[in-house]
CHARMM-style PDB file with segment names, atoms N, HN, CA, C and O in Angstrom:
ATOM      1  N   UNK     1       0.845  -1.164   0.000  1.00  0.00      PROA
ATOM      2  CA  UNK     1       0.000   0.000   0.000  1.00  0.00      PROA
ATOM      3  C   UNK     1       0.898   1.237   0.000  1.00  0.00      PROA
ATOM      4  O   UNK     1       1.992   1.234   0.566  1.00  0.00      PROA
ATOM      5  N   UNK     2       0.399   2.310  -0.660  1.00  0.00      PROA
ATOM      6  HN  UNK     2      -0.489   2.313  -1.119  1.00  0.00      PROA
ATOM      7  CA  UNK     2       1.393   3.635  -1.007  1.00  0.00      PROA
ATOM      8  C   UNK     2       0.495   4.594  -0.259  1.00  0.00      PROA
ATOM      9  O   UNK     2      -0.723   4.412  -0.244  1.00  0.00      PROA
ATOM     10  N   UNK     3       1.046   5.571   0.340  1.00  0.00      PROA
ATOM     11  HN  UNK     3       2.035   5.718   0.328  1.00  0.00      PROA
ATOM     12  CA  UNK     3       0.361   6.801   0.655  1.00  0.00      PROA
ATOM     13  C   UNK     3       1.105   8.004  -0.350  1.00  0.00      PROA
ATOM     14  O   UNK     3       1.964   7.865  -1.221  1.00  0.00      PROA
ATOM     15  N   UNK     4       0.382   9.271   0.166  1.00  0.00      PROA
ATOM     16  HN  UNK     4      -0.316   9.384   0.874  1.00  0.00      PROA
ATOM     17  CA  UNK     4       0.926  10.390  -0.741  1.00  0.00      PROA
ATOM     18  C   UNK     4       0.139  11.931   0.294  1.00  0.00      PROA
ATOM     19  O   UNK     4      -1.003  12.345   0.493  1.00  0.00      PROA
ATOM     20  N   UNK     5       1.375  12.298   0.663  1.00  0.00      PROA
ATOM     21  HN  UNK     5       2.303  11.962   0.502  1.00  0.00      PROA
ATOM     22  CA  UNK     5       1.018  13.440   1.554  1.00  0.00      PROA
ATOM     23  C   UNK     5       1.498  14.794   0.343  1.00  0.00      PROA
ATOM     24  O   UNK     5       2.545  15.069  -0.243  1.00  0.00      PROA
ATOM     25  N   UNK     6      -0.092  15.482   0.387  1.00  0.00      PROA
ATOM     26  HN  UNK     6      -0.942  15.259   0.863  1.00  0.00      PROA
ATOM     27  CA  UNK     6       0.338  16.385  -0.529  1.00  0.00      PROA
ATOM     28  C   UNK     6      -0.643  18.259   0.129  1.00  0.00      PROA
ATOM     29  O   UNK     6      -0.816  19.389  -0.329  1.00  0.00      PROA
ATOM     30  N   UNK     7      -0.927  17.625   1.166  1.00  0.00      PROA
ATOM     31  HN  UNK     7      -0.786  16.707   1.538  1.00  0.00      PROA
ATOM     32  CA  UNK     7      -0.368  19.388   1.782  1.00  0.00      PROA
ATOM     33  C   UNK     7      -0.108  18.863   3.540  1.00  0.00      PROA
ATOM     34  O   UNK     7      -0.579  17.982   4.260  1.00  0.00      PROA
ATOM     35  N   UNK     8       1.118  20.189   3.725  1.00  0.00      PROA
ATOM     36  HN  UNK     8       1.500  20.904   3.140  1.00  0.00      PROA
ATOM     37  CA  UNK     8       1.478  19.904   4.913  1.00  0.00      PROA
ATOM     38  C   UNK     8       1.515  21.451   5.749  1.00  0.00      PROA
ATOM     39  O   UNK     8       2.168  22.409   5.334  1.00  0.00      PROA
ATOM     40  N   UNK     9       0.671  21.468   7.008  1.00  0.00      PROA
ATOM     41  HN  UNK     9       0.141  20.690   7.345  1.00  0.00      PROA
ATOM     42  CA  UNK     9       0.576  22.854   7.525  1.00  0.00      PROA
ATOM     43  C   UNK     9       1.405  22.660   9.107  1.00  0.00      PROA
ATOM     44  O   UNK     9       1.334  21.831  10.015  1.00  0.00      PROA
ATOM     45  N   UNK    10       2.149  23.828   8.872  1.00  0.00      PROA
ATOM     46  HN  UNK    10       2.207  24.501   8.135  1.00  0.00      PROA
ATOM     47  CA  UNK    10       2.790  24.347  10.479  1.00  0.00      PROA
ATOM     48  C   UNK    10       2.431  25.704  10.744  1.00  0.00      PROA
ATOM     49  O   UNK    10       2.320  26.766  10.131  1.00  0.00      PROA
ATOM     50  N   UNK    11       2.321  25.346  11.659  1.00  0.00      PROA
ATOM     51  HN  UNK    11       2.411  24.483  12.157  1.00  0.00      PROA
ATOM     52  CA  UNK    11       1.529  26.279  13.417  1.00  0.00      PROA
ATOM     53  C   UNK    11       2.680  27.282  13.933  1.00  0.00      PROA
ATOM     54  O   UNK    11       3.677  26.598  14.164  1.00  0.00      PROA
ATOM     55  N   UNK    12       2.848  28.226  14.119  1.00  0.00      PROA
ATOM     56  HN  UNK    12       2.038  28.782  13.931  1.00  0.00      PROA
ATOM     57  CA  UNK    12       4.355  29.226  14.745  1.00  0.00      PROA
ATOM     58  C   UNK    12       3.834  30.259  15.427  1.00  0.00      PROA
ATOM     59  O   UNK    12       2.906  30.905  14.940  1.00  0.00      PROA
ATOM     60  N   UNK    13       4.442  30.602  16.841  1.00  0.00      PROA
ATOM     61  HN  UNK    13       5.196  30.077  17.237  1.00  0.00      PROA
ATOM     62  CA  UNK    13       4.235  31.824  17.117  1.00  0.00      PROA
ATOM     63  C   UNK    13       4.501  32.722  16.489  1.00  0.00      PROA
ATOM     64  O   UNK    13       3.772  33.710  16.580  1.00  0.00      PROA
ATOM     65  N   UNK    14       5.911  32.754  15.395  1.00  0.00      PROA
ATOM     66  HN  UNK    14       6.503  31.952  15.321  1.00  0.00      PROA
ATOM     67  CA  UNK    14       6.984  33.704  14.895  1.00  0.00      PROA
ATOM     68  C   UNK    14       6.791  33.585  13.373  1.00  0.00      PROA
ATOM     69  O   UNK    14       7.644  32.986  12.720  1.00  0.00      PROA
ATOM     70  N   UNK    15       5.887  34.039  12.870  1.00  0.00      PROA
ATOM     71  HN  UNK    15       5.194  34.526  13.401  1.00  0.00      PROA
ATOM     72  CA  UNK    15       5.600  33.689  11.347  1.00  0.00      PROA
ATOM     73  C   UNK    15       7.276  34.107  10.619  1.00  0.00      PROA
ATOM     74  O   UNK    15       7.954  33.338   9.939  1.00  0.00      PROA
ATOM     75  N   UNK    16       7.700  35.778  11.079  1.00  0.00      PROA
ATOM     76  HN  UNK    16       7.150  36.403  11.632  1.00  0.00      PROA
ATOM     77  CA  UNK    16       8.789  35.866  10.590  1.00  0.00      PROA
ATOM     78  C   UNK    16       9.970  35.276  10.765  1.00  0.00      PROA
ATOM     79  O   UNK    16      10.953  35.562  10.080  1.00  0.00      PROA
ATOM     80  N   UNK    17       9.970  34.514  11.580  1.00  0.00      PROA
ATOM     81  HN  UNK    17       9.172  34.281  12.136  1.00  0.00      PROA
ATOM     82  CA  UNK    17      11.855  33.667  12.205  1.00  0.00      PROA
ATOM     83  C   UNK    17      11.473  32.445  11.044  1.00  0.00      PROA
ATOM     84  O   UNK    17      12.296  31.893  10.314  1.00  0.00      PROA
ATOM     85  N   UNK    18      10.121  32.206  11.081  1.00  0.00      PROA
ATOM     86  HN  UNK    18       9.452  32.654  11.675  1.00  0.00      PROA
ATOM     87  CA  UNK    18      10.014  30.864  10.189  1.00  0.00      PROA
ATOM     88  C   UNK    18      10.240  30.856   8.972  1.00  0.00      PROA
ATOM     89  O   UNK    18      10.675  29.847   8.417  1.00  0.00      PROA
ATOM     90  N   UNK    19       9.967  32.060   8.284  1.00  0.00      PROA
ATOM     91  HN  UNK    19       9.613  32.880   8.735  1.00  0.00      PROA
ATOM     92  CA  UNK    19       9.929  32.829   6.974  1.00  0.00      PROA
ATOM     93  C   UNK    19      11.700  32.610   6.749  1.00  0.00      PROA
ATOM     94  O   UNK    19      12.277  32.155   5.761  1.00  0.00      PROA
ATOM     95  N   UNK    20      12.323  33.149   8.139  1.00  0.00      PROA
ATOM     96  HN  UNK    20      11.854  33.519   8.941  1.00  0.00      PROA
ATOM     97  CA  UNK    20      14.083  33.452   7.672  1.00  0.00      PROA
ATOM     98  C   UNK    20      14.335  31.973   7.566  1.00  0.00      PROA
ATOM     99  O   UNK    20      15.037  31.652   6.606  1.00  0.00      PROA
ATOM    100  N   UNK    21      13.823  30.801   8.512  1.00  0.00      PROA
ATOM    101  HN  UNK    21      13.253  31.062   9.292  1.00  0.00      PROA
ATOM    102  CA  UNK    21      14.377  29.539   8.929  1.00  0.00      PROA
ATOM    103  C   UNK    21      14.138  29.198   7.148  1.00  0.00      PROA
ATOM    104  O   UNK    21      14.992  28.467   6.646  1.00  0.00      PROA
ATOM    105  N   UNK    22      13.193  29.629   6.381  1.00  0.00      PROA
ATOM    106  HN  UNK    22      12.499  30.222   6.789  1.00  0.00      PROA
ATOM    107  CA  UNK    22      12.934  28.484   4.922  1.00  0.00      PROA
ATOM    108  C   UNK    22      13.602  29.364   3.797  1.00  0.00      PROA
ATOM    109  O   UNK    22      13.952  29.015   2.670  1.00  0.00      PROA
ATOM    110  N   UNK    23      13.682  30.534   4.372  1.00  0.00      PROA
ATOM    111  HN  UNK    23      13.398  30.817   5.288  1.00  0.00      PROA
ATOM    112  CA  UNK    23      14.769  31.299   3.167  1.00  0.00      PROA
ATOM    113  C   UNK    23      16.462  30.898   3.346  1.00  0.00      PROA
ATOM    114  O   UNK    23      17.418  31.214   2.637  1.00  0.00      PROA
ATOM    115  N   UNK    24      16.398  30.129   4.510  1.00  0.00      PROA
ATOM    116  HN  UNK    24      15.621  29.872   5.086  1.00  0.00      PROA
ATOM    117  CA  UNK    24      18.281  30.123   4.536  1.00  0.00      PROA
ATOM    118  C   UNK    24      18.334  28.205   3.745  1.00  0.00      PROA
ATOM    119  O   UNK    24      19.207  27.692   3.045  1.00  0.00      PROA
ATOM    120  N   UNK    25      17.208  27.705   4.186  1.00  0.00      PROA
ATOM    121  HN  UNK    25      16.498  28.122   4.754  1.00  0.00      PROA
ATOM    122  CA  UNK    25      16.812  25.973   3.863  1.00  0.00      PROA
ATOM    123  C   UNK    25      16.983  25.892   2.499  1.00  0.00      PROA
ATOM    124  O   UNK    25      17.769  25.228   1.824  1.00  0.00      PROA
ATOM    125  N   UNK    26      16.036  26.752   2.175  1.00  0.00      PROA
ATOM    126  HN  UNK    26      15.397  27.292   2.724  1.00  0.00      PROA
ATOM    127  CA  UNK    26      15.917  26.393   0.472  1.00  0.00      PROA
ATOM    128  C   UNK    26      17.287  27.904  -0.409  1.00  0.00      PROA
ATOM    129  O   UNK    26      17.597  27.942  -1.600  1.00  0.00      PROA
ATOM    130  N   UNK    27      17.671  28.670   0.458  1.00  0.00      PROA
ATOM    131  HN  UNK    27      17.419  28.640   1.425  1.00  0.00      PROA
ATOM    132  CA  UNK    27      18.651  29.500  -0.250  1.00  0.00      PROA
ATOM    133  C   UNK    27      18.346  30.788  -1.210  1.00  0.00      PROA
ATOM    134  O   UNK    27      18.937  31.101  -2.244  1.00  0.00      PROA
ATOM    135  N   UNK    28      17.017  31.583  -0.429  1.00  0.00      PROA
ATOM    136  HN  UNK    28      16.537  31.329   0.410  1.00  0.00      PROA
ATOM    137  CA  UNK    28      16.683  32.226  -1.390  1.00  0.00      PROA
ATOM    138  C   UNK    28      17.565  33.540  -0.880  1.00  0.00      PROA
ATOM    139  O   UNK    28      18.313  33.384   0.085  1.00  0.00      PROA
ATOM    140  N   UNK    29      17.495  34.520  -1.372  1.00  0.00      PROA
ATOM    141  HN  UNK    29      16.887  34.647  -2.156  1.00  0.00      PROA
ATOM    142  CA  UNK    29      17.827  35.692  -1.312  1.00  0.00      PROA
ATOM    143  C   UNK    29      17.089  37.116  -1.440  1.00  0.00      PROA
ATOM    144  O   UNK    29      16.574  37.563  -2.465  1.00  0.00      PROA
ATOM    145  N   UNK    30      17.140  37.620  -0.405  1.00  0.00      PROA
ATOM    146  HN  UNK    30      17.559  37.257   0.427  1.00  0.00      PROA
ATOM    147  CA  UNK    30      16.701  38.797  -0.396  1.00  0.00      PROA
ATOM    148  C   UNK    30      16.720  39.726  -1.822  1.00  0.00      PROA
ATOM    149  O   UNK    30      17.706  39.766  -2.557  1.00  0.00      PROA
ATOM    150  N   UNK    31      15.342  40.534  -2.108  1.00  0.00      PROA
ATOM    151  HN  UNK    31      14.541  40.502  -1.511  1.00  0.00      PROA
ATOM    152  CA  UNK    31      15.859  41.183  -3.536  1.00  0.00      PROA
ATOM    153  C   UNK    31      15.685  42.462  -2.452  1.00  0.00      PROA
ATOM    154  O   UNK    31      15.067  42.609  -1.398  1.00  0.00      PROA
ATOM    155  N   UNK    32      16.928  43.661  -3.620  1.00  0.00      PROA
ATOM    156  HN  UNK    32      17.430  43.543  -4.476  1.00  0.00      PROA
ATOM    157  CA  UNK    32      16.393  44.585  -2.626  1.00  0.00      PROA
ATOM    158  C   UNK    32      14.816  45.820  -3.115  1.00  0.00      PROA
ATOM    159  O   UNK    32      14.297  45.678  -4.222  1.00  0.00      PROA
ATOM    160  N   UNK    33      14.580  46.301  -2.675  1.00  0.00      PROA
ATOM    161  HN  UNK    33      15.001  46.416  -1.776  1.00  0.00      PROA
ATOM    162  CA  UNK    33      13.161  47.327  -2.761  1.00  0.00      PROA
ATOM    163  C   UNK    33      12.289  46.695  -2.553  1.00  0.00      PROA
ATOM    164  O   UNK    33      11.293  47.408  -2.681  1.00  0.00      PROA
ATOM    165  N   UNK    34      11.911  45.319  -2.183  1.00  0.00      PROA
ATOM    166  HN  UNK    34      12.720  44.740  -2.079  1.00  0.00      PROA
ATOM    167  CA  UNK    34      11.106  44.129  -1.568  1.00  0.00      PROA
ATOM    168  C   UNK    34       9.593  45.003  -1.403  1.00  0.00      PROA
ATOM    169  O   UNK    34       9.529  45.890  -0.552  1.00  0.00      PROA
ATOM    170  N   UNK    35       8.749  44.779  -2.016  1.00  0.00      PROA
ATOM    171  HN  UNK    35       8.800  44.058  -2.707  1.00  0.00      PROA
ATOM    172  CA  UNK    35       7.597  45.961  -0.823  1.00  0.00      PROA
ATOM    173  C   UNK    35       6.871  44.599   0.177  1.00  0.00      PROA
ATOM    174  O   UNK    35       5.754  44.684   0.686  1.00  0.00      PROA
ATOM    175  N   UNK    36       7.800  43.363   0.305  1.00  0.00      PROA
ATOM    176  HN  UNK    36       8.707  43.294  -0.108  1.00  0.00      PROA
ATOM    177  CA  UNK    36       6.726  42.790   0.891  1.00  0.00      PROA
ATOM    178  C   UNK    36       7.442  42.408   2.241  1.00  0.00      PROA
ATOM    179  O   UNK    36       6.921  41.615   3.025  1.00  0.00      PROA
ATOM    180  N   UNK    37       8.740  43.045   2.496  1.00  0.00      PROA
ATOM    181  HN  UNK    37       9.164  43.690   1.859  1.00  0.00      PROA
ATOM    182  CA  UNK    37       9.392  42.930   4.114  1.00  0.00      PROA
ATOM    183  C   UNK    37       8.306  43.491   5.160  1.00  0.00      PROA
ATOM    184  O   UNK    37       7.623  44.512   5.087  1.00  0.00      PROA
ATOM    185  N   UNK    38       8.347  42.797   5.859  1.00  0.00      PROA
ATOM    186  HN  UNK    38       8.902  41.967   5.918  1.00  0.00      PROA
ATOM    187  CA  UNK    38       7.859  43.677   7.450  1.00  0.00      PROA
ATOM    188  C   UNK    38       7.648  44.957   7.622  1.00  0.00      PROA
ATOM    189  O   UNK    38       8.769  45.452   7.507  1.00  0.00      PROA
ATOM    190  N   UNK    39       7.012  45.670   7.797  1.00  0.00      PROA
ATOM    191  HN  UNK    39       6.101  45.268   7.890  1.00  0.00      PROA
ATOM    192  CA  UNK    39       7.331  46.888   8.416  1.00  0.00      PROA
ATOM    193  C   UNK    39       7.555  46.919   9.202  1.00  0.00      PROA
ATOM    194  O   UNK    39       8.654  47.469   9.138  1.00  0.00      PROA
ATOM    195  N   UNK    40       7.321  46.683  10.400  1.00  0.00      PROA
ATOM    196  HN  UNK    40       6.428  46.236  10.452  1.00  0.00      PROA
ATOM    197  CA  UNK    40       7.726  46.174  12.062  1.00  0.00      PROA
ATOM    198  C   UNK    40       7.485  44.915  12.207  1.00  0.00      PROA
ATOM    199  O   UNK    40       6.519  44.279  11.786  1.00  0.00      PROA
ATOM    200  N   UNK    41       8.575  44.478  12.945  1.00  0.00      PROA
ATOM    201  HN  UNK    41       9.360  44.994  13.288  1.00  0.00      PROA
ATOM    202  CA  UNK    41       9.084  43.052  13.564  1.00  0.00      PROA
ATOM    203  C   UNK    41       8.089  43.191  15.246  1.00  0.00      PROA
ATOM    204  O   UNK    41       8.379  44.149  15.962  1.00  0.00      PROA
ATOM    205  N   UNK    42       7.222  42.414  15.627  1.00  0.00      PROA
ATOM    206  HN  UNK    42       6.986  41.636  15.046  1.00  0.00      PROA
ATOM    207  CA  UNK    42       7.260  42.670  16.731  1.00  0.00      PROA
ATOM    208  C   UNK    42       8.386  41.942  17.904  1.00  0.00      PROA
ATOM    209  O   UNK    42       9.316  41.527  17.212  1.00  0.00      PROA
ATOM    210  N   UNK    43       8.598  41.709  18.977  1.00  0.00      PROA
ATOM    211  HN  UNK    43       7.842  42.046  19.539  1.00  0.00      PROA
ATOM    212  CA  UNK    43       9.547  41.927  19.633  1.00  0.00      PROA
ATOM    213  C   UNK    43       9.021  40.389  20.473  1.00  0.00      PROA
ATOM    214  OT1 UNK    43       9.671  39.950  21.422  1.00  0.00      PROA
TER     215      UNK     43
END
């Protein structure tokens, strides 16, 4: 018997640390003039 997992959801207090944790995983790079960074980080 085969399975097939084809969506997978995670739960975070820190949407943004998680955002940096899958940009360093998969290697993306910041472009710069971004309009879609943060405006404030909360703390």
């Amino acid at each position: 018997m085969t399975s097939l997992v084809s969506h997978t959801t995670v739960d975070c207090s820190d949407a943004f640390e998680l955002s940096e944790w899958w940009k360093a995983l998969l290697g993306y790079v910041d472009l710069e003039g971004d309009p879609n960074l943060p405006a404030t980080r909360s703390a």
